[in-house]
C-alpha positions, 0 to 999 in steps of 0.5 A, spaced: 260 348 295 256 344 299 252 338 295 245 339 296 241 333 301 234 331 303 233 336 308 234 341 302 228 336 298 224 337 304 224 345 305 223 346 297 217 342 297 215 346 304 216 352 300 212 350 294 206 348 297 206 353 303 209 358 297 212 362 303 219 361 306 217 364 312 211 358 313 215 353 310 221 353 315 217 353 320 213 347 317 220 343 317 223 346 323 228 351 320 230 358 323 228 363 317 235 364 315 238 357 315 232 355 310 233 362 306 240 359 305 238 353 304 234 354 298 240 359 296 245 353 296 241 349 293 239 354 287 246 355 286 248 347 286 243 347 281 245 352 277 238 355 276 233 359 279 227 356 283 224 361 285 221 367 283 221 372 289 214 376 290 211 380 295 207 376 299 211 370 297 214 365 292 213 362 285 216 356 282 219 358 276 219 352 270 226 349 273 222 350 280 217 345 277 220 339 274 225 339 281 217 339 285 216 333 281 223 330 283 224 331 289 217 329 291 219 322 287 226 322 291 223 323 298 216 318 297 222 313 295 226 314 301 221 314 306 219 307 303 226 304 304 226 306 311 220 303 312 221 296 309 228 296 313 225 298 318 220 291 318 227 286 318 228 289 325 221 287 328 214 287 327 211 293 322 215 299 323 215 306 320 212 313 319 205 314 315 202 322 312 195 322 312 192 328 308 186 328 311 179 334 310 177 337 317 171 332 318 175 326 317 181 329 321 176 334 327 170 327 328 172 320 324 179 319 325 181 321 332 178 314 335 180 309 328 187 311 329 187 310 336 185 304 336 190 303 330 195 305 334 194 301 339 196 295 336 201 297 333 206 301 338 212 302 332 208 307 327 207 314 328 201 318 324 202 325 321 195 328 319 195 334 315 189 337 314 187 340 307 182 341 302 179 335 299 180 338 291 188 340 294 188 332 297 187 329 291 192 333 287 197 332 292 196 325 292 196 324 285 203 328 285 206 323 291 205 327 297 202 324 303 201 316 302 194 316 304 188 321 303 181 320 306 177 327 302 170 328 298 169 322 294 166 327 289 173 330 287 177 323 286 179 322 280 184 319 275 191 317 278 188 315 285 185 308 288 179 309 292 173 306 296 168 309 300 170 310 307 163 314 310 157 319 310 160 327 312 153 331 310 154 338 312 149 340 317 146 347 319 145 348 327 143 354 330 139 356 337 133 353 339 130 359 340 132 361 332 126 361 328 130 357 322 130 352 328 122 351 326 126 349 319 126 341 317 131 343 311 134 350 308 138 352 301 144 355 302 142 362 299 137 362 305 142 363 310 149 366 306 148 373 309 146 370 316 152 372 321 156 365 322 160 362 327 165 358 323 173 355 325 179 358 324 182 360 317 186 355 317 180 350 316 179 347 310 171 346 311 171 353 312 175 355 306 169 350 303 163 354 305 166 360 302 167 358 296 160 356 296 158 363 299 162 366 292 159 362 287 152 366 289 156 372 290 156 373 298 162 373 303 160 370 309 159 375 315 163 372 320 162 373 327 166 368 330 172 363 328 173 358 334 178 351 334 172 346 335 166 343 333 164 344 339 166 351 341 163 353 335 156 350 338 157 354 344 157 360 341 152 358 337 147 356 342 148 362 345 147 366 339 153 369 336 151 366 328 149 360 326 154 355 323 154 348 318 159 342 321 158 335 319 151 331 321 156 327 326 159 333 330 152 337 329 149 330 333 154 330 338 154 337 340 145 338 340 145 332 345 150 337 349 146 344 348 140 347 346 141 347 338 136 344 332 140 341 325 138 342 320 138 338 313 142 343 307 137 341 301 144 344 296 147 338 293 154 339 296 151 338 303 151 330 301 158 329 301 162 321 302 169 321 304 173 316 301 181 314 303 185 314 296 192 312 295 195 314 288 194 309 284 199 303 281 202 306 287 207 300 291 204 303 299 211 302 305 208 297 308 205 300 315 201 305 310 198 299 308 196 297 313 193 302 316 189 302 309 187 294 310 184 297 318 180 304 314 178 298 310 176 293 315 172 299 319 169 302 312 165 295 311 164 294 319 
C-alpha cells in the first residue's frame, strides 16, 4: 500500500470544507475516481474512517476532525518552507491564499493587488471567496494566509486592522417610487422582487440570512455575476438590489438608478484584512499585508 502524500492532505481538507467529493476534486483538479481513491488510500493508510458517507455528501467523522487539524498544520508549514526557499533564489518569491468577502473581492481588491503585482512579478495571488463569519474561522484554523472580512466577526485568534468602509446600499430605478427615499429598513423591501449575484456569493448568502431572521425569503428575479450586471437589470426594472455603496456609485453615474442608504445596523459594515494571531506570515503574505497596510492609512 502506498504511504499517503500532500496531494492526499490537500483533497481531504478540499473534501472537508466543500463536504462533497465531487466538488472538492474539481477544486484540487483531480478526476472523481482518482479523489474517490485517494481518500480511500488514505482512509486505509490510517486505519480508521474519515468520512461518514451521506446522501448529499460527507461528514467528517471524530478521526476525520483531528486529521483536518493536522493536515491544515502540515500544508501551511509546507507552503511556508517553500516560500522562505524561494527567497534565497532572488527577490521575494512564493504564493499567497486570500480569503476574501465578495465586496473586497468584486470592488477593493482587484486594482491593490495589481499594483501589488506589478512590483513584485514572482508572487502569485489566489483569492477565495467566502463568508466574512466562514473567513475568520478558516483563519483561525489555518487556512488561507490572510483575510480581508466584516470586522464585526473578528474575534480571538486573529490579528487585524481596519482596512476600509463596505456599506450596504439599496439601488433601484429612477422611476421606482423608493427612489424619492433617502433611507429605508430592510423589512421594507424584503418581499420586493430582487436581483442579486449568483449562489455562490457570499454577499447574497448574507442578505438571506437577514431576510430569514424577519421570516422572509427573498423573492429572486434574477441572479447575475457582476455588480454592474446587477445594475442593468436594475435600472431596467427587473427588482431591486443592495451591493456595496462603492459599486452602487459606480453603477448610478452609468445608469438611471438612485442608492439609497439602509437604516439596519448590519448595513454599516468595515472590512478588515486579519492573519491568525501569533502566526509567523511566509514572507510574500507579509508583504502583501505591510502594501494592505500602507494603502489602508493612505
Amino acid at each position: 500500500m502506498r504511504p499517503f502524500d500532500l496531494v492526499d492532505l490537500n483533497l481531504f481538507v478540499a473534501v472537508a470544507e466543500a463536504g462533497n467529493i465531487t466538488r472538492a476534486a474539481s477544486r484540487v483538479g483531480l478526476a472523481l475516481a482518482s479523489a474517490s481513491a485517494r481518500i480511500r488510500h488514505l482512509e486505509e493508510a490510517l486505519g480508521v474512517a474519515l468520512l461518514e458517507r451521506q446522501r448529499l455528501g460527507v461528514r467528517l467523522t471524530p478521526a476525520g476532525e483531528k486529521l483536518l487539524d493536522h493536515a491544515r498544520l502540515v500544508l501551511h508549514q509546507v507552503a511556508e518552507m517553500r516560500s522562505e526557499a524561494a527567497s534565497y533564489t532572488g527577490g521575494v518569491k512564493g504564493h499567497i491564499h486570500i480569503l476574501s468577502n465578495t465586496s473586497a473581492t468584486s470592488e477593493h481588491l482587484p486594482c491593490m493587488l495589481a499594483a501589488f503585482l506589478a512590483k513584485h512579478p514572482a508572487i502569485s495571488i489566489d483569492v477565495e471567496e467566502r463568508k466574512s463569519p466562514d473567513i475568520a474561522l478558516a483563519l483561525v484554523s489555518g487556512v488561507g494566509d490572510i483575510g480581508i472580512a466584516a470586522e464585526s466577526v473578528m474575534g480571538e485568534g486573529l490579528d487585524h486592522f481596519r482596512f476600509c468602509d463596505d456599506r450596504l446600499v439599496l439601488i433601484c430605478a429612477r422611476a421606482d417610487e423608493l427612489a424619492r427615499r433617502r433611507q429605508v429598513g430592510f423589512s421594507e423591501i424584503a418581499d420586493r422582487p430582487f436581483v442579486g449575484l449568483s449562489e455562490v456569493s457570499a454577499l447574497q448568502d448574507h442578505l438571506a440570512a437577514h431576510a430569514a431572521r424577519l421570516g422572509r425569503r427573498l423573492n429572486m428575479r434574477a441572479r447575475i455575476k457582476t455588480f454592474d450586471a446587477v445594475g442593468r437589470l436594475v435600472e431596467a426594472g427587473v427588482g431591486v438590489a443592495v451591493i456595496p455603496e462603492i459599486a452602487a456609485r459606480r453603477c448610478t453615474e452609468r445608469m438611471k438608478l438612485k442608492a439609497v442608504r439602509i437604516r439596519d445596523p448590519w448595513a454599516e459594515r468595515q472590512l478588515a484584512v486579519a492573519t491568525r494571531a501569533g502566526h509567523a506570515l511566509p514572507k510574500a503574505a507579509r508583504q502583501l499585508v505591510d502594501y494592505l497596510k500602507m494603502v489602508a492609512k493612505a
